[in-house]
C-alpha positions in Angstrom: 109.9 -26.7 -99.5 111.1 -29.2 -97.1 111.7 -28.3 -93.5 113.6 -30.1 -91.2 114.2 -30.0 -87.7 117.8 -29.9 -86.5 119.0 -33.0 -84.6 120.7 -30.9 -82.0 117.7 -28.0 -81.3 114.4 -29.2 -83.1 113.1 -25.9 -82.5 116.1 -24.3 -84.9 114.5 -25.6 -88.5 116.6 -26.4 -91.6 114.8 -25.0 -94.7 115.4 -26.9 -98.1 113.7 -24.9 -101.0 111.8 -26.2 -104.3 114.9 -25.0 -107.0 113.5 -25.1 -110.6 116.1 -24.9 -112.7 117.1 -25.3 -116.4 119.7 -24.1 -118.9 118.8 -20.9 -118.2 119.5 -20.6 -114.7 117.0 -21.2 -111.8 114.5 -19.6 -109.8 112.7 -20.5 -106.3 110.5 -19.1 -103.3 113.2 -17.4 -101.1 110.1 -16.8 -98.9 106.4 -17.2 -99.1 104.6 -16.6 -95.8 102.1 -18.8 -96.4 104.3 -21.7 -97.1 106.4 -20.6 -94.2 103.2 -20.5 -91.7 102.1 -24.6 -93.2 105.5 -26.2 -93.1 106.6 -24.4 -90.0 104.1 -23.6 -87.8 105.8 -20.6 -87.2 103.9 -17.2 -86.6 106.5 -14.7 -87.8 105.8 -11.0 -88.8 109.2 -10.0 -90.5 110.1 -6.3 -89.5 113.9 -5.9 -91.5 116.2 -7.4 -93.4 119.9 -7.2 -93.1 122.5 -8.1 -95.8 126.1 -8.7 -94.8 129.5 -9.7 -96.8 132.9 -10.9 -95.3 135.6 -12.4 -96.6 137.3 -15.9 -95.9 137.8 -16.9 -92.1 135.8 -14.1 -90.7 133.8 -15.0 -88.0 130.7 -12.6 -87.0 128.8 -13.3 -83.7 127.5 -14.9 -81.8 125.1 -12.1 -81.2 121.7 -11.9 -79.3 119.3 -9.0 -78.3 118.1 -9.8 -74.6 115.1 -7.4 -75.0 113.6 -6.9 -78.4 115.0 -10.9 -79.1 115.0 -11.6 -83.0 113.8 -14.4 -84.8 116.0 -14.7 -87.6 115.6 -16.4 -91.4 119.1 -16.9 -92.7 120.3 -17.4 -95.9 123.3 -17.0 -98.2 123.4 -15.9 -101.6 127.2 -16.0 -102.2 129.9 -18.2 -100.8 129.4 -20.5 -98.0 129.4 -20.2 -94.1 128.8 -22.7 -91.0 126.4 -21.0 -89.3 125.3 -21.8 -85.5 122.9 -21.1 -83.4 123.4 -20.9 -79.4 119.9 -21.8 -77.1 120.0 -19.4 -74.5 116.1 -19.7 -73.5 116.7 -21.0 -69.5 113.3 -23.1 -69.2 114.5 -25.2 -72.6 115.1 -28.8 -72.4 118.3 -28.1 -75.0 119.6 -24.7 -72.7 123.2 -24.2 -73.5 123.7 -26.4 -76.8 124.3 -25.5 -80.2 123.3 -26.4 -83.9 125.2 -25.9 -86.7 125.0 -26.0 -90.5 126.6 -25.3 -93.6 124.6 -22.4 -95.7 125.8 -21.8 -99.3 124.5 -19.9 -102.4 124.9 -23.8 -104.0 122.3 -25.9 -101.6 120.1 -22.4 -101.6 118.9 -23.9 -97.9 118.1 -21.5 -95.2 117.7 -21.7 -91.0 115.3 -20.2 -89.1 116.6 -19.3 -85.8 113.9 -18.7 -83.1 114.1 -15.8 -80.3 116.0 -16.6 -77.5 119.3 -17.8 -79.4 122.6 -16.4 -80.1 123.7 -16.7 -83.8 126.7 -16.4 -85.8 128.8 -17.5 -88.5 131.8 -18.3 -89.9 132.8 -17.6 -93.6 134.6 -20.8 -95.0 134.7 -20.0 -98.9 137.0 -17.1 -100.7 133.7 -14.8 -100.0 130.0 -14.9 -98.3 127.2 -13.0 -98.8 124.4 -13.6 -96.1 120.8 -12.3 -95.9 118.4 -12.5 -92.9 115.1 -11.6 -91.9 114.6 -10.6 -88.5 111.1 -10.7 -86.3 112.1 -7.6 -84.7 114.4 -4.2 -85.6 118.2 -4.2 -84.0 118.2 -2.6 -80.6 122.2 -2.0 -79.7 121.1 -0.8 -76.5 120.2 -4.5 -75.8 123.0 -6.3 -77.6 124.7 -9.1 -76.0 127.5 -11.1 -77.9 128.7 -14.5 -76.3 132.5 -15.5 -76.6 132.6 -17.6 -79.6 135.2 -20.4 -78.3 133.9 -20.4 -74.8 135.2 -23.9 -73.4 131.5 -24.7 -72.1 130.0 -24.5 -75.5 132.8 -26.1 -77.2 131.3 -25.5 -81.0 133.1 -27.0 -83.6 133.8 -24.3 -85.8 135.3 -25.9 -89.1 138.3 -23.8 -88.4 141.1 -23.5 -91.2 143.3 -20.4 -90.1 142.6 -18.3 -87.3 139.5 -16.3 -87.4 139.2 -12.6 -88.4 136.9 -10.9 -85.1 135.3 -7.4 -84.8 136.6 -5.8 -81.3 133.5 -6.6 -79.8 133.5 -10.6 -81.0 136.9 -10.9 -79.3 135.2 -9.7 -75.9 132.2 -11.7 -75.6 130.8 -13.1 -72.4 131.3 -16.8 -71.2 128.0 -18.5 -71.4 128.2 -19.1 -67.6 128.3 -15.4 -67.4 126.0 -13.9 -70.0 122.3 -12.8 -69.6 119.6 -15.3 -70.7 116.5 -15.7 -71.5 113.7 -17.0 -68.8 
């Protein structure tokens, strides 16, 4: 696998897969923890896995646990989606800034997401099917969800039509308002 840092947030890692592939189809490592651990550096213990599907223009997030923070390994096995990831870690030289990428069953790459970041995504093909692994189980007690066009984080969503939000996106917290991480 190759990783790559993002330009944006070095610590938030692009992850591009060894796909062998033939007539028949293909096959690769989704995850090896071993292979994880040497091209990362990254001491994660995965603790759950969550599988989501939404259809075209939905947006989900951008979500964040302020105690009980996930690490999260994102991938997507159908469709496509930009996915971003918001540092909210306070004593980080890239506080406040976002990464995005495009994640799609075709380029079979994946993102790890450290804790201490809001994440989220936005479907752009007909259908998306996204799997994570998360360092830590989902505490709602300590969910926090950030306003996904808040004017201070001005992330370029690759928007096509309006997006379809839960209740709760709709209602997220202004960065300059929301609780971060120390």
């Amino acid at each position: 696998m190759n990783v790559v840092p993002t330009i944006e947030i070095p610590d938030v890692l692009r992850i591009e897969p060894h796909v062998f592939g033939d007539e028949r189809g293909f096959l690769y490592e989704s995850f090896n923890r071993k292979a994880f651990l040497d091209k990362t550096e990254v001491q994660a213990e995965f603790v759950q896995d969550n599988h989501s599907c939404s259809g075209q223009h939905v947006l989900r997030g951008l979500h964040y646990q302020i105690q009980h923070p996930q690490g999260k390994l994102v991938r997507v096995i159908v469709g496509a989606v930009f996915d971003v990831a918001v540092d909210l870690r306070k004593s980080s030289r890239t506080f406040g800034r976002w990464t995005g990428c495009v994640l799609s069953a075709e380029n079979k790459q994946q993102v790890w997401i450290p804790p201490g970041f809001a994440h989220g995504f936005l479907v752009i093909s007909d259908i998306a099917e996204v799997l994570y692994k998360t360092t830590d189980y989902y505490a709602p007690e300590h969910q926090r969800c950030l306003l996904w066009n808040d004017p201070d984080l001005t992330i370029a969503w690759p928007l096509t039509a309006p997006p379809t939000l839960s209740a709760r996106d709709q209602t997220g917290q202004l960065f300059k308002q929301a609780d971060v991480f120390s």
